[in-house]
Backbone as CSV, one residue per row, in Angstrom:
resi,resn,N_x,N_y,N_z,CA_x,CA_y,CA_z,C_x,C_y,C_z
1,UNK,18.974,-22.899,25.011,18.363,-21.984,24.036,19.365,-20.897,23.672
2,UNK,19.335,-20.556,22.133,20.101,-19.182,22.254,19.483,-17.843,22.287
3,UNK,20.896,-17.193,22.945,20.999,-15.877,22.835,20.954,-14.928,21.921
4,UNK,20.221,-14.737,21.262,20.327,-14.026,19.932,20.697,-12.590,20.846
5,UNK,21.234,-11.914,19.323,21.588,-10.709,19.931,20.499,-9.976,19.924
6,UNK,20.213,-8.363,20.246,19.029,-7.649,20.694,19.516,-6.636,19.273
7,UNK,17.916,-7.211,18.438,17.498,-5.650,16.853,17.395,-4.934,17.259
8,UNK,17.993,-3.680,16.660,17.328,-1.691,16.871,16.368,-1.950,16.492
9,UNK,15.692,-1.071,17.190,13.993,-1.054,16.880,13.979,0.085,16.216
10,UNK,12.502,-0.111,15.059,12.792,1.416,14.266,10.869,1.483,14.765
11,UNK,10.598,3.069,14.703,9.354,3.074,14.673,9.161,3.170,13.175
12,UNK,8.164,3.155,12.696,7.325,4.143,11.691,5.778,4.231,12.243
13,UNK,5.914,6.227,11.559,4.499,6.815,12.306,4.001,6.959,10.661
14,UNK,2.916,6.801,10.044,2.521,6.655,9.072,1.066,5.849,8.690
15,UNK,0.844,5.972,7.198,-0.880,5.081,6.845,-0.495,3.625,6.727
16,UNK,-1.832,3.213,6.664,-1.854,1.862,6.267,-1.835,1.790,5.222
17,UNK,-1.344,1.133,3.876,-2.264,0.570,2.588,-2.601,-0.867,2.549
18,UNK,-4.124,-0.678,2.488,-4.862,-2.189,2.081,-4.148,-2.584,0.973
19,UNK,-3.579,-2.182,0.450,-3.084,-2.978,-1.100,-1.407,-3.155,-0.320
20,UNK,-0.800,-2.895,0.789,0.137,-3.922,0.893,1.381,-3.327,0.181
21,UNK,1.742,-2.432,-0.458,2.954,-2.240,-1.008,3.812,-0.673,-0.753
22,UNK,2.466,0.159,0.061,3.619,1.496,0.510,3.380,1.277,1.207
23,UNK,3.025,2.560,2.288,2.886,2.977,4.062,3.595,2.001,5.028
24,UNK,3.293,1.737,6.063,3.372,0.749,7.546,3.760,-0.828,6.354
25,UNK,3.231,-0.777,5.688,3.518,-2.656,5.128,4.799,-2.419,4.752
26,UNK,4.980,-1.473,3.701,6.396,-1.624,3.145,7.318,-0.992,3.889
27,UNK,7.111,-0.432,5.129,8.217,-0.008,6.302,8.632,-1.332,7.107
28,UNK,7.462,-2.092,7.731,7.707,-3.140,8.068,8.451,-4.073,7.409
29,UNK,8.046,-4.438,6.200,9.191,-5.405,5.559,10.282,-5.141,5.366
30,UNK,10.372,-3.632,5.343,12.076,-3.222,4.605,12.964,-3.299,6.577
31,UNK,11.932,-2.838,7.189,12.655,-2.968,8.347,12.929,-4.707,9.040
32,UNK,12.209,-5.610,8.712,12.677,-7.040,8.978,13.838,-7.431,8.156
33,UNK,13.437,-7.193,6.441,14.757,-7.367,5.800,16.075,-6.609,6.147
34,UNK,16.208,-5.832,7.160,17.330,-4.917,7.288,17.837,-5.290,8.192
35,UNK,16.993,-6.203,9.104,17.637,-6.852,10.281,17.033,-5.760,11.543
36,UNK,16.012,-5.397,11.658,15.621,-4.568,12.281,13.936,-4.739,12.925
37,UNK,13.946,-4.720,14.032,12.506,-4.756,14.894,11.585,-3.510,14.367
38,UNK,10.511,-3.833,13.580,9.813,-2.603,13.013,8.274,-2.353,14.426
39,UNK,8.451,-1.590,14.723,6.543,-1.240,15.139,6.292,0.383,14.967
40,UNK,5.394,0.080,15.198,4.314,1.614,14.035,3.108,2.144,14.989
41,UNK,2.889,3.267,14.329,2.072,4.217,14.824,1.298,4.512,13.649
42,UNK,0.315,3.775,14.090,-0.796,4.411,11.969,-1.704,5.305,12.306
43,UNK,-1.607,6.254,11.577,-2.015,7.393,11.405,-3.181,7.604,10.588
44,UNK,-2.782,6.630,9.521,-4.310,6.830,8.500,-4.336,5.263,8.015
45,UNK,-6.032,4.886,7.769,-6.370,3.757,6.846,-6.786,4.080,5.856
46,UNK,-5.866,3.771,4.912,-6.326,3.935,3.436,-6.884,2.450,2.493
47,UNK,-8.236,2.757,1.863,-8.589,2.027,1.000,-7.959,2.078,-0.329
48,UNK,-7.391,1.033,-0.701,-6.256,1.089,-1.817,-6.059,0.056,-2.772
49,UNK,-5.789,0.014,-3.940,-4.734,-1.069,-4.817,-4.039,-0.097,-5.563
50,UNK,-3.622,-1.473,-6.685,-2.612,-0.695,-7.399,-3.075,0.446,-8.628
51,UNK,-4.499,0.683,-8.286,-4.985,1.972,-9.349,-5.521,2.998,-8.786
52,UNK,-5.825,2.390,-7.497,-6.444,4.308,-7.351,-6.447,4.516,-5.025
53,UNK,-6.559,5.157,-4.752,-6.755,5.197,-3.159,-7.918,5.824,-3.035
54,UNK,-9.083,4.740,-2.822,-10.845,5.099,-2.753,-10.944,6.220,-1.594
55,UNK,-10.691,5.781,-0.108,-10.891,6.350,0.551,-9.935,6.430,1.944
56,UNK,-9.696,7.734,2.499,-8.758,7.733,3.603,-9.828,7.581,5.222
57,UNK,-9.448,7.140,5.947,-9.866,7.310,7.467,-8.450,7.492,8.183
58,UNK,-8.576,9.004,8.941,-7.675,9.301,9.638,-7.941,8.868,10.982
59,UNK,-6.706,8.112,11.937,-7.233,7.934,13.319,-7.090,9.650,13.998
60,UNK,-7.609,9.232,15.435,-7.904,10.699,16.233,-6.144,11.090,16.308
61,UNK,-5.886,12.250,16.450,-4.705,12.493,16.558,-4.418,11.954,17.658
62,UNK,-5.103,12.204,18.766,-4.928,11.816,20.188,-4.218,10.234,20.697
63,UNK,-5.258,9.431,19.450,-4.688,8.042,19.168,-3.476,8.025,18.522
64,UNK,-2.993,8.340,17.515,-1.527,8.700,17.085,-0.718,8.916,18.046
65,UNK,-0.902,9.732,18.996,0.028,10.033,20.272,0.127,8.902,21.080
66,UNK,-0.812,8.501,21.425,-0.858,7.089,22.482,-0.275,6.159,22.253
67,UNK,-0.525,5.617,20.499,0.448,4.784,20.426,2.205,5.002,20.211
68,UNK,2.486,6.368,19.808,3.649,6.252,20.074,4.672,6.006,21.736
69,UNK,3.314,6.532,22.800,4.010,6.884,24.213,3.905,5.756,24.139
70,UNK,3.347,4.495,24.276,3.291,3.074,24.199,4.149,2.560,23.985
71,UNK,4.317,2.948,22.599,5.797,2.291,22.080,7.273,2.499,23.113
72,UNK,6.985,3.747,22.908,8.430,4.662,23.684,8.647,4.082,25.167
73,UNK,7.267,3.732,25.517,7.223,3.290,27.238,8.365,2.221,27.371
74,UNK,8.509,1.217,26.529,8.366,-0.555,26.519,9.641,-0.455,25.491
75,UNK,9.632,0.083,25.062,11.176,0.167,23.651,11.728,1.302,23.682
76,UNK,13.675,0.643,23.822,14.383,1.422,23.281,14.396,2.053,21.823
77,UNK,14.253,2.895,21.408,14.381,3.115,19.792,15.914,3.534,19.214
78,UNK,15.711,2.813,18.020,17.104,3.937,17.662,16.756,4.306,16.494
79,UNK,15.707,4.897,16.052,15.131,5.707,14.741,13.696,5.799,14.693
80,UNK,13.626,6.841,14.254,12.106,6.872,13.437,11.596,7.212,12.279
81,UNK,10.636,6.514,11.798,10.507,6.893,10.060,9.301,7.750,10.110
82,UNK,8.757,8.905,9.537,7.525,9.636,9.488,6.877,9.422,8.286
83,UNK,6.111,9.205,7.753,4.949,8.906,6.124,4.272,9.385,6.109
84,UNK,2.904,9.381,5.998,1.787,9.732,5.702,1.696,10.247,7.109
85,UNK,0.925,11.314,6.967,0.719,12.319,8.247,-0.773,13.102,8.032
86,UNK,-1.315,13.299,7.184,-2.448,13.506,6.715,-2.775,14.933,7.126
87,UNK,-2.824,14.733,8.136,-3.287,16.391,8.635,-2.292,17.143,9.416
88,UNK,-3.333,18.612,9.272,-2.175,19.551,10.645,-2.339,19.371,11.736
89,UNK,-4.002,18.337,12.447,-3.584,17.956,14.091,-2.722,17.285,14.123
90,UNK,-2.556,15.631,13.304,-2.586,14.530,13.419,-0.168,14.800,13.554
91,UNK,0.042,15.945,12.092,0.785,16.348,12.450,1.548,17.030,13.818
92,UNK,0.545,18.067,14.203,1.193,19.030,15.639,1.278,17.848,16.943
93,UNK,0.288,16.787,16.969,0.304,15.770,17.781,1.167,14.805,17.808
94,UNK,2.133,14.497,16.700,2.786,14.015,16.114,4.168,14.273,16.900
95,UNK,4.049,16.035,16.590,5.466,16.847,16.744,5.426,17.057,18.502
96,UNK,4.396,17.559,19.279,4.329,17.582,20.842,4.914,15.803,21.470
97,UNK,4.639,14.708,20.630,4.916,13.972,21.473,6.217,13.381,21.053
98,UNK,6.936,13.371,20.220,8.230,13.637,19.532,9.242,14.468,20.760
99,UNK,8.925,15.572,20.663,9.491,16.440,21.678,9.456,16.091,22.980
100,UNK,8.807,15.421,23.495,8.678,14.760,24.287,9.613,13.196,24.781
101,UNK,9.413,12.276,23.890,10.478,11.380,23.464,12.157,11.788,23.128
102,UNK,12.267,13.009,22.735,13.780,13.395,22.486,14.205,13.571,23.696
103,UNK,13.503,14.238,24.837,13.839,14.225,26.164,14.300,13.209,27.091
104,UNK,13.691,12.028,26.916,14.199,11.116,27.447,15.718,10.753,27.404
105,UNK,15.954,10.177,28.619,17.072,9.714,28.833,18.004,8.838,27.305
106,UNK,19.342,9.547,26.927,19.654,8.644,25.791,18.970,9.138,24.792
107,UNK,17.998,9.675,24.452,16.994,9.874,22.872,17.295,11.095,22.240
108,UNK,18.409,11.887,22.770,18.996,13.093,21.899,19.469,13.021,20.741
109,UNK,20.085,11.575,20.638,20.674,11.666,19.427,20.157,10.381,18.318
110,UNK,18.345,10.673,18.972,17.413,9.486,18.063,17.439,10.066,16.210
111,UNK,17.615,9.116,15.666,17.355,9.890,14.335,16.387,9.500,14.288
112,UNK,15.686,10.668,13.433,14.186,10.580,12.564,14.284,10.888,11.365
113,UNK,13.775,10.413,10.880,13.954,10.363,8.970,12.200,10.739,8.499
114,UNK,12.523,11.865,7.820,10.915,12.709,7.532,10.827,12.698,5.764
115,UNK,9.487,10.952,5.712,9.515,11.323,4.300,8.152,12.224,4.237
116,UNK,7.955,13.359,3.741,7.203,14.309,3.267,6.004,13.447,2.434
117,UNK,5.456,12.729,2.877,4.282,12.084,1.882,2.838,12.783,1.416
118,UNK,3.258,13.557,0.057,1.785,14.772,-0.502,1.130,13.982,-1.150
119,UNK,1.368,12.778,-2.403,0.749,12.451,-3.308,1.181,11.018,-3.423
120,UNK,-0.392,10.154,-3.642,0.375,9.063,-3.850,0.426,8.813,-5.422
121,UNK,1.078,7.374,-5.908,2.006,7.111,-7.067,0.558,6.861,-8.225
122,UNK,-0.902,6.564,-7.650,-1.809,6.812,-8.034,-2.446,7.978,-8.626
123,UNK,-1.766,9.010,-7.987,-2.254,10.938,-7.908,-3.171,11.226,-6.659
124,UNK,-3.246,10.560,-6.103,-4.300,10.783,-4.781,-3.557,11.840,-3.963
125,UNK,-4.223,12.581,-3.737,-3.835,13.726,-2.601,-3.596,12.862,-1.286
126,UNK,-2.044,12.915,-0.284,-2.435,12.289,0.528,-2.248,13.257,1.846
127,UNK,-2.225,14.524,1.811,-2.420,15.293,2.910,-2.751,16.238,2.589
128,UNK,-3.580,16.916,3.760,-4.494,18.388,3.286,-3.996,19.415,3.307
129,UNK,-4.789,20.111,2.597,-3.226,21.144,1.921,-2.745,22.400,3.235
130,UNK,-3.741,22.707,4.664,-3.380,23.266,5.844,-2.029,22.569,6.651
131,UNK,-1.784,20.805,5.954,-1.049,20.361,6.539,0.744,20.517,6.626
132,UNK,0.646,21.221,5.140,1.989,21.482,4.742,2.835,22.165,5.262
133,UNK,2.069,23.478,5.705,2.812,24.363,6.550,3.392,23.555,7.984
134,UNK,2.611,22.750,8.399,2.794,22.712,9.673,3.571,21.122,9.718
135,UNK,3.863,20.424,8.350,5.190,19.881,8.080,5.905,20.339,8.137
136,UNK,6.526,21.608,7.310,7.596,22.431,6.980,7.807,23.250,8.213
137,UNK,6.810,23.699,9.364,7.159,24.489,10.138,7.726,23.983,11.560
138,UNK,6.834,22.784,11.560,7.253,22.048,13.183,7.805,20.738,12.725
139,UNK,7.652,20.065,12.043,7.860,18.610,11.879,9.355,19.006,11.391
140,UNK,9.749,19.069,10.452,11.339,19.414,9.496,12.320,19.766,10.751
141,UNK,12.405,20.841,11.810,13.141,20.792,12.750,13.451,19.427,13.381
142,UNK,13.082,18.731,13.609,13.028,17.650,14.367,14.283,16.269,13.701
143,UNK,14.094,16.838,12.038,14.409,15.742,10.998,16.021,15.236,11.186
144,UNK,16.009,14.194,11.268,17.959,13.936,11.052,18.008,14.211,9.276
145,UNK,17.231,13.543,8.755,16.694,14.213,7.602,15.607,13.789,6.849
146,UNK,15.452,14.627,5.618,14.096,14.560,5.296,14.186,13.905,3.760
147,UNK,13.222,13.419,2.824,13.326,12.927,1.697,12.392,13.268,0.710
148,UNK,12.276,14.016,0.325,11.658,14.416,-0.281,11.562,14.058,-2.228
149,UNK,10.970,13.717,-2.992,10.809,13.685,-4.533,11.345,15.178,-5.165
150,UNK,11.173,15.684,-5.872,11.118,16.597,-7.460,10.330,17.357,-6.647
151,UNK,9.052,17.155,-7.098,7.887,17.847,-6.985,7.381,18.139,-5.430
152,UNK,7.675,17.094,-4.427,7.801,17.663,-3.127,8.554,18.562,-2.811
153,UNK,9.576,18.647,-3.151,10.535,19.822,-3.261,10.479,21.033,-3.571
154,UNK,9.611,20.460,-4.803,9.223,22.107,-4.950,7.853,22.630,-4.177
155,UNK,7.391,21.670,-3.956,6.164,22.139,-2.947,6.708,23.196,-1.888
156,UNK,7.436,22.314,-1.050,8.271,22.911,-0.138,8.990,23.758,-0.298
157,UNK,9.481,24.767,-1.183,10.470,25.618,-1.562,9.479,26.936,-2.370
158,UNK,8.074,26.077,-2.471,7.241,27.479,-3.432,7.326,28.453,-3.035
159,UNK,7.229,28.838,-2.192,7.267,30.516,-1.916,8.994,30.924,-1.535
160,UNK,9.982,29.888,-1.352,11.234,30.855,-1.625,11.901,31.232,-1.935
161,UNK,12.630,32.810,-1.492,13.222,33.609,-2.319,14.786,34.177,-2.206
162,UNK,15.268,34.063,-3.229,16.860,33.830,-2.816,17.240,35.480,-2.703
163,UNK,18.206,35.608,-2.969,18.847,37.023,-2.281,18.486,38.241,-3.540
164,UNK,18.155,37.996,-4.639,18.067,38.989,-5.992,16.313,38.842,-5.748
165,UNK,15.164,38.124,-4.929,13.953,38.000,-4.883,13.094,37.479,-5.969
166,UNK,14.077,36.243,-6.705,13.690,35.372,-7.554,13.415,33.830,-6.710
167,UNK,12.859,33.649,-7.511,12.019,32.080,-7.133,12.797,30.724,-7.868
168,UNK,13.348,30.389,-7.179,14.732,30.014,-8.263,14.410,27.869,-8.334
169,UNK,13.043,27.853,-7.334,13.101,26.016,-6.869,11.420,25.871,-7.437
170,UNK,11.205,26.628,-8.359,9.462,26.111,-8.486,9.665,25.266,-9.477
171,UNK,10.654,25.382,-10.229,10.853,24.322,-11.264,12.125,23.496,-11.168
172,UNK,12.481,22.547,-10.183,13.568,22.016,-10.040,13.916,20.958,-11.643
173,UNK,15.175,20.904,-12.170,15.240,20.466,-13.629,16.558,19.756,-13.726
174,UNK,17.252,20.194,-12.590,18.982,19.455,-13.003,19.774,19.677,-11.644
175,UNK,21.153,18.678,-11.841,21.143,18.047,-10.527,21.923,19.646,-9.933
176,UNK,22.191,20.810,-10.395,22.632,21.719,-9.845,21.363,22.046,-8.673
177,UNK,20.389,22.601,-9.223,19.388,23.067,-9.086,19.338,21.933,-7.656
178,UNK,19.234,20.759,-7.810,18.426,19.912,-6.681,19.834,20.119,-5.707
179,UNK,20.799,20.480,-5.738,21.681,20.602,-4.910,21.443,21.781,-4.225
180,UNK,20.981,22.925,-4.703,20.807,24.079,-4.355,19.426,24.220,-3.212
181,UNK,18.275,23.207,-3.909,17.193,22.713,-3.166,17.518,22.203,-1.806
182,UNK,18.392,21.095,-1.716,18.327,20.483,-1.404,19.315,21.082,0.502
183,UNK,19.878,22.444,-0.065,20.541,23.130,0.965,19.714,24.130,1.147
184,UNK,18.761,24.486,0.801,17.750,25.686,0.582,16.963,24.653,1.854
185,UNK,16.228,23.623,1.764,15.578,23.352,2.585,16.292,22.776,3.930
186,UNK,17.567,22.462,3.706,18.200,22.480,5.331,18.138,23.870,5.977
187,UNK,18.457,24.990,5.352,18.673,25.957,5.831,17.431,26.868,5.928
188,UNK,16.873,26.400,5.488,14.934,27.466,5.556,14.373,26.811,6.823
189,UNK,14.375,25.324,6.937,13.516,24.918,7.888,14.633,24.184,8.815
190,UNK,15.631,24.507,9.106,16.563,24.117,10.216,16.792,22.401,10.160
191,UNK,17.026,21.832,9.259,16.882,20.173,8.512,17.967,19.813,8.708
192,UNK,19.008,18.696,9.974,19.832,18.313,9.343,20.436,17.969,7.999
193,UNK,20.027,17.196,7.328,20.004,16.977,6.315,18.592,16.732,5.279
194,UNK,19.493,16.761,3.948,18.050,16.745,3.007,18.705,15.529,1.749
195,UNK,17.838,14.692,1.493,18.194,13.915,0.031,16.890,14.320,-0.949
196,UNK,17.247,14.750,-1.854,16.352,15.044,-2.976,15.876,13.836,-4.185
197,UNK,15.124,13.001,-4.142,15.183,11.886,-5.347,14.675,12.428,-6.460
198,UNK,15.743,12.318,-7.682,15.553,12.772,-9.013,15.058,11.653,-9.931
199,UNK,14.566,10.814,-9.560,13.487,10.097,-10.382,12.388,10.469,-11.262
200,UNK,11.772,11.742,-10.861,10.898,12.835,-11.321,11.569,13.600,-12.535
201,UNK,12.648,13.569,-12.682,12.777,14.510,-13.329,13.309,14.333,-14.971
202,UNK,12.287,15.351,-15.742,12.533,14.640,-16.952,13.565,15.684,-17.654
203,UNK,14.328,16.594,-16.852,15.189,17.524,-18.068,16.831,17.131,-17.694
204,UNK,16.830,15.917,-17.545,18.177,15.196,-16.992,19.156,15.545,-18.256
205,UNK,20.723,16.201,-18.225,21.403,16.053,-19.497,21.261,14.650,-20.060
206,UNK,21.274,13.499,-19.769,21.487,12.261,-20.111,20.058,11.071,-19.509
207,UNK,19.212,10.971,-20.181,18.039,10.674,-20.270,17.949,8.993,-19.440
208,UNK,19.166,8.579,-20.356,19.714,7.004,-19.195,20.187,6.782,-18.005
209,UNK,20.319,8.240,-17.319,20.429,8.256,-15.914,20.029,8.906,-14.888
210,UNK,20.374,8.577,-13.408,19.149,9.095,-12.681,19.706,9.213,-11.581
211,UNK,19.265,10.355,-10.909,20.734,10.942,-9.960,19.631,11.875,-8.229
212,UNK,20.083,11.294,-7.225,19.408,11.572,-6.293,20.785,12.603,-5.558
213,UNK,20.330,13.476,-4.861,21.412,14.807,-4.267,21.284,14.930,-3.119
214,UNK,21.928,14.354,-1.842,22.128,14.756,-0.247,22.801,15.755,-0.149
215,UNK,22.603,16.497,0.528,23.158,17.665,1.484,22.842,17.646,2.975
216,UNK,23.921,17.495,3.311,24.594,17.385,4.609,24.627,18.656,5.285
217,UNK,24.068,19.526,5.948,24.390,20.970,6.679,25.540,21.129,7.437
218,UNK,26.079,19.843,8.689,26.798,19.995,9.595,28.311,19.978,8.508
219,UNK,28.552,19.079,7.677,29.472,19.452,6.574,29.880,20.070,6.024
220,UNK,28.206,20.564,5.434,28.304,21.679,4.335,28.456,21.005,2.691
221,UNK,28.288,19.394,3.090,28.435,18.958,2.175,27.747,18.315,1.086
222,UNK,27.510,18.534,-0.570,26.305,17.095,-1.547,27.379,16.316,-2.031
223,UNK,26.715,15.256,-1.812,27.080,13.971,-2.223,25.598,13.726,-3.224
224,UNK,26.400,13.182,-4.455,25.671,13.048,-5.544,25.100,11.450,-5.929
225,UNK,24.292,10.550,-5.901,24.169,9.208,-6.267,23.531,8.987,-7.556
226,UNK,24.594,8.845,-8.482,24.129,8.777,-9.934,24.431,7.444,-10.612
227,UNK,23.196,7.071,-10.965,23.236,5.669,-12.087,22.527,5.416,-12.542
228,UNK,22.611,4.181,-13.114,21.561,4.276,-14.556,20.478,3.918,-14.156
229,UNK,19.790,4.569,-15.134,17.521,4.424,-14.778,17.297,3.316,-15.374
230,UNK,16.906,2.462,-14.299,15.793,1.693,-14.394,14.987,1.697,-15.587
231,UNK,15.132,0.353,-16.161,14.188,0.634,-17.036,12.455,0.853,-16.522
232,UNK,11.983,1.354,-16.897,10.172,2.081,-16.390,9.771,0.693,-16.426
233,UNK,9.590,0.883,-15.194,8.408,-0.078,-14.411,7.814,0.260,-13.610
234,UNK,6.288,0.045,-13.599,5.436,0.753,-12.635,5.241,-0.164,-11.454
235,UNK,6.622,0.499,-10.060,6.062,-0.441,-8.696,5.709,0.683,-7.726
236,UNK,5.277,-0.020,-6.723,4.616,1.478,-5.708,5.091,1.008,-4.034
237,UNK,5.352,2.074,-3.807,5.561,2.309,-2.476,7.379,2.489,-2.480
238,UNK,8.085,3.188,-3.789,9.780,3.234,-3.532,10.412,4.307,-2.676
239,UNK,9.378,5.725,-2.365,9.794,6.542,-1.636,9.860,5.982,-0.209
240,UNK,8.172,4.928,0.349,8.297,4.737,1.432,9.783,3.638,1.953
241,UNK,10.395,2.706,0.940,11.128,2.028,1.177,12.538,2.392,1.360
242,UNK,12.614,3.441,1.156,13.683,4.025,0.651,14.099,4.719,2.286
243,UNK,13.155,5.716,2.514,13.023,6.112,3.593,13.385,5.124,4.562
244,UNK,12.454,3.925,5.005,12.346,3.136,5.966,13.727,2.659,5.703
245,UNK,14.348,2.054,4.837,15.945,1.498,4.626,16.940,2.877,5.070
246,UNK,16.930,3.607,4.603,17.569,4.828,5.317,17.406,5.126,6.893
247,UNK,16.324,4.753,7.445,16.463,4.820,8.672,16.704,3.385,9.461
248,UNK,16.637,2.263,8.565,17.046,1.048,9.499,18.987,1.168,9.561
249,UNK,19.012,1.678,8.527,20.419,1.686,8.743,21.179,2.905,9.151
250,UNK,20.442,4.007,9.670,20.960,4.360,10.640,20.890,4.302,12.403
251,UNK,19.826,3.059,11.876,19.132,2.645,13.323,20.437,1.700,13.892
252,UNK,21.168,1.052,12.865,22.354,0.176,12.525,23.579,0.749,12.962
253,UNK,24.054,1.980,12.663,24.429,3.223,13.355,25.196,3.623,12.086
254,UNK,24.899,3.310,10.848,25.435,4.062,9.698,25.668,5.414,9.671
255,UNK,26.649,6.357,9.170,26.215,7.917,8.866,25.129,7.711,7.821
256,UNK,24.717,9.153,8.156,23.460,9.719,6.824,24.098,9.413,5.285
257,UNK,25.103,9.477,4.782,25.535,9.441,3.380,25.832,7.927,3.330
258,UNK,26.250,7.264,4.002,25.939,5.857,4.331,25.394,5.366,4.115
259,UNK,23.828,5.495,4.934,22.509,5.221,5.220,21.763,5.576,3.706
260,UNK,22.212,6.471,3.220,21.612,6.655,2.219,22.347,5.862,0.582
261,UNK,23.174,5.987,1.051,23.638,5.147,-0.430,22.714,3.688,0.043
262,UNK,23.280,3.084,0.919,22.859,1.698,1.685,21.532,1.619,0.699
263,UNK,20.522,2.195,1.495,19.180,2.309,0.910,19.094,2.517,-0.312
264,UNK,19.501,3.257,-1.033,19.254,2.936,-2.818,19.905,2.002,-3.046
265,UNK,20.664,1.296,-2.665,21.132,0.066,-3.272,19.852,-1.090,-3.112
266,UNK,19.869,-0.983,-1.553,18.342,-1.739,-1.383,17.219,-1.482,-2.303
267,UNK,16.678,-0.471,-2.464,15.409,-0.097,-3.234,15.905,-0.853,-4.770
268,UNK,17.033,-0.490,-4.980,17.435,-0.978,-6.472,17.224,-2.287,-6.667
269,UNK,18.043,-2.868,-5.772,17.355,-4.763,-5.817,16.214,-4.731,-5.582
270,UNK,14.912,-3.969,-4.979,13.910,-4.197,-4.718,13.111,-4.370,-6.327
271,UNK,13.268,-3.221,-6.912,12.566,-2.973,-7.995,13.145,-3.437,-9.027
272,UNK,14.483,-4.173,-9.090,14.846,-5.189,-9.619,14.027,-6.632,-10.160
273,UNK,14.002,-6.771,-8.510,13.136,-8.078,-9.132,11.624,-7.796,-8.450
274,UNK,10.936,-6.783,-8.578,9.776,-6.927,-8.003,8.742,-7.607,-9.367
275,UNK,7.701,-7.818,-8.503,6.677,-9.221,-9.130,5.416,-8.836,-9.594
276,UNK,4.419,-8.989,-10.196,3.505,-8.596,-10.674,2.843,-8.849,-9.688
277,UNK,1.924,-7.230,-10.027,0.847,-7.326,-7.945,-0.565,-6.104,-9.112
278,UNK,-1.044,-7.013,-8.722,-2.858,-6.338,-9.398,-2.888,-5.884,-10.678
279,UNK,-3.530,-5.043,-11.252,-3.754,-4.686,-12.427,-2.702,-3.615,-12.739
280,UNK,-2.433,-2.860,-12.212,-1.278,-1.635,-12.493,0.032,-1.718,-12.051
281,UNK,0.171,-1.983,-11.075,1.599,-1.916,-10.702,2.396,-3.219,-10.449
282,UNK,3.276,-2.942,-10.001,4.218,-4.445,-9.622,4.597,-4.085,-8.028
283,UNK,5.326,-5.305,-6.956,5.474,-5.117,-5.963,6.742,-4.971,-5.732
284,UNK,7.258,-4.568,-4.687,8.599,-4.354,-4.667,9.296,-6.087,-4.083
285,UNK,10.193,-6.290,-4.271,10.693,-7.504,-3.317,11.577,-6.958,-2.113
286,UNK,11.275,-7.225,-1.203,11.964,-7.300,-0.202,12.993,-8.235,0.387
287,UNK,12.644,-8.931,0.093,13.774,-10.200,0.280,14.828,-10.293,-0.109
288,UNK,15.582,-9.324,0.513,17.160,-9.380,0.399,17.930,-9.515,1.951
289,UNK,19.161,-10.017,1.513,19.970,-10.800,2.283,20.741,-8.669,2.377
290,UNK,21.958,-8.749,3.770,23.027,-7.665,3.240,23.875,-7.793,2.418
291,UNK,24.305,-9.101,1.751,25.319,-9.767,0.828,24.530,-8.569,-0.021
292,UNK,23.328,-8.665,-0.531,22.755,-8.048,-1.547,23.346,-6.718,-1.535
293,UNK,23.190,-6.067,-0.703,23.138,-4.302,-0.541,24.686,-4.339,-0.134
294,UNK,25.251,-4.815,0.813,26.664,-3.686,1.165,27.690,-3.940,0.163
């Protein structure tokens, strides 16, 4: 029999979607296609397709915790992805047993990759609005980094104020600005790093392209990923994939600017050829080889 060699295991702590194309489903697939052992910690069941998210059921926070010590018991990890988080227990329970896991022997230098999930691609609120703070306040420390959209960004940045006591991120509009964001929130909430996705944004100088902004803290450095937009197609679940590919490949042992180009290349073939899935949206494909991406 052979020896295969032994996958990094990635967690993801995050929702379910019954419709199959964000949360835990599309972490899992992006993490098999990456060459990577996926298991999860679900946090919320969401009733879902591709038009609307009927209804959420959050598990007990308590359960959120259990299954991660579970995991952690029985598996080495070498990453973790965060999603849907729903609340501020489900969060603080989240973050106590995290802290906990970094302690372990070897797990200092676990990355965790924190996608900020507020809204889904439907408009559904997907966390309560007590929960934010206590993203931004306990969860973000923890982050190797975080990923945030446009408009998450500015969520996260609403109340701050630069040195003249102007509000300079409520309207993020151009890739200066998301660079500025994008070091504003390493340095407000102690974030290794931050990638900003400018997909959102409609005051681009050049309307045919589309430009996502990392900032690196330990550097000091943005690295800019600019190319051409997609033509509009409505698929769902690209933040969660994006994320989860960003952390399989640093589960891989990529750097962060690495890891992150890596992953938009992935997402790009994804939504490339993704396939018609229900009445509104399309699905992403997963089925890529690394020939595809590196």
């Amino acid at each position: 029999m052979k020896d295969n060699a032994r996958l990094p295991v990635v967690l993801t702590i995050a929702g379910s979607d019954s419709g199959g194309g964000a949360g835990i489903q599309a972490d899992l697939k992006t993490f098999f296609a990456l060459r990577c052992h996926g298991t999860s910690a679900i946090t919320c069941l969401t009733a879902q397709n591709t038009t609307a998210v009927d209804a959420i059921h959050a598990a007990p926070p308590s359960f959120v915790a259990q299954q991660i010590k579970t995991i952690t018991a029985d598996f080495s990890l070498s990453a973790i992805k965060t999603g849907m988080l729903y609340s501020k227990a489900i969060i603080e329970s989240v973050v106590d047993t995290l802290k906990c896991v970094l302690l372990q022997e070897g797990a200092a230098d676990l990355a965790i990759v924190v996608d900020p999930v507020m809204v889904a691609a439907s408009g559904a609120r997907l966390v309560e609005a007590n929960a934010i703070e206590a993203m931004k306040e306990q969860l973000l420390p923890l982050a190797t980094i975080v990923t945030p959209n446009v408009p998450e960004a500015e969520a996260m940045l609403h109340d701050y104020k630069d040195s003249s006591g102007s509000r300079p991120f409520r309207e993020i509009s151009s890739i200066e600005a998301m660079k500025g964001a994008a070091q504003a929130v390493c340095d407000l909430y102690n974030v290794r790093s931050c990638l900003i996705k400018g997909g959102h944004l409609t005051a681009a100088a050049d309307p045919s392209e589309a430009a996502d902004v990392l900032f690196v803290r330990e550097t000091g450095r943005h690295h800019v990923f600019a190319g051409k937009r997609l033509p509009l197609v409505n698929v769902h679940g690209t933040g969660c994939t994006l994320a989860s590919a960003i952390a399989a490949f640093l589960a891989r042992g990529k750097s962060v600017d690495d890891a992150c180009r890596l992953g938009k290349a992935y997402v790009k073939h994804a939504i490339e050829a993704a396939y018609p899935l229900g009445s509104r949206s399309r699905g992403l494909e997963h089925r890529w080889s690394d020939d595809d991406v590196l």
